[in-house]
N, C-alpha and C positions, 0 to 999 in steps of 0.2 A: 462643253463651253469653250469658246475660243479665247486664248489668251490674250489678254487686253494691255498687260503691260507696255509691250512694247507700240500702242498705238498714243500714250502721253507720255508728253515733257512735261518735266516740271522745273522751275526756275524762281528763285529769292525774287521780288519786284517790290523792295519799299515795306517791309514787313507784313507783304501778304507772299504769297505762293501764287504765281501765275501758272497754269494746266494750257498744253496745247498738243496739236493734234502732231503724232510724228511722220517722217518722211514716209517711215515703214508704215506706219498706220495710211497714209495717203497711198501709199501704192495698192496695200491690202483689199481697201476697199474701194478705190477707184475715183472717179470724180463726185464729191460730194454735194448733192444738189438740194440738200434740206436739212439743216438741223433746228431738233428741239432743243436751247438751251434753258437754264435756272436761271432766274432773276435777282437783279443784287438783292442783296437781304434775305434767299432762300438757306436755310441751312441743307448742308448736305455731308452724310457720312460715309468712309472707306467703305467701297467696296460696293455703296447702293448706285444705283442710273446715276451720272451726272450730267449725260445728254445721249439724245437718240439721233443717229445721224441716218440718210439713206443717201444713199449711193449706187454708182451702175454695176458692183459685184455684190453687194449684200446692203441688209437694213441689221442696222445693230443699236444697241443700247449699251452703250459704254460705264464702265464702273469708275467711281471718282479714285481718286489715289491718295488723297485728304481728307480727313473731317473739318468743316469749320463752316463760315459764312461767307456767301458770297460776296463779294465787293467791290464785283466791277466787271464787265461782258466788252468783250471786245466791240467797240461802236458800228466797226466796219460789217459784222456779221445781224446788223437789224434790217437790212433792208436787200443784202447779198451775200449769199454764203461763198462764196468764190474764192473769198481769202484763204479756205481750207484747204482749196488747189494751188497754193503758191508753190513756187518751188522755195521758198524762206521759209524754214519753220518758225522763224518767229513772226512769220507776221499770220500765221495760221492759229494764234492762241486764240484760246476759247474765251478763259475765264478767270479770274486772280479770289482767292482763298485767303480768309484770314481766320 
């Protein structure tokens, strides 16, 4: 199994934990052209899927790096995963954890 760590950030956001995709994780896997994510109010625990992403070097199922509830989904990534390919990590966040 490939090591996932280094494909999320995580970051304080208002007493949740926002998850996002890393630089390293964007080069990894290439241009991101579909993700599955959770929806607010999904619970989700360390270490299970917390999104399935495909891309033009691999399709993976990402491990969360939090247990908690979800809270809130990047709005930019309902209608265009594109944000994933930013060169900003922060505007390629997934998801905020509470």
């Amino acid at each position: 199994m490939q090591e996932q760590a280094k494909y999320l950030w995580t970051k304080d956001a208002s007493g949740a934990t926002r998850v996002g995709l890393t630089k390293a994780g964007q080069d990894e896997l290439g241009n991101v052209t579909f993700a599955k994510l959770p929806e607010v109010g999904d619970k989700v625990e360390k270490g299970a899927t917390l999104i399935s992403l495909e891309a033009e070097k691999a399709v993976s199922d990402i491990e969360s790096p939090i247990s908690g509830e979800v809270s809130a989904v990047n709005p930019q990534l309902n209608d265009d995963v594109d944000a994933l390919n930013s060169s900003n990590e922060a505007d390629a966040w997934l998801v905020e954890i509470k």
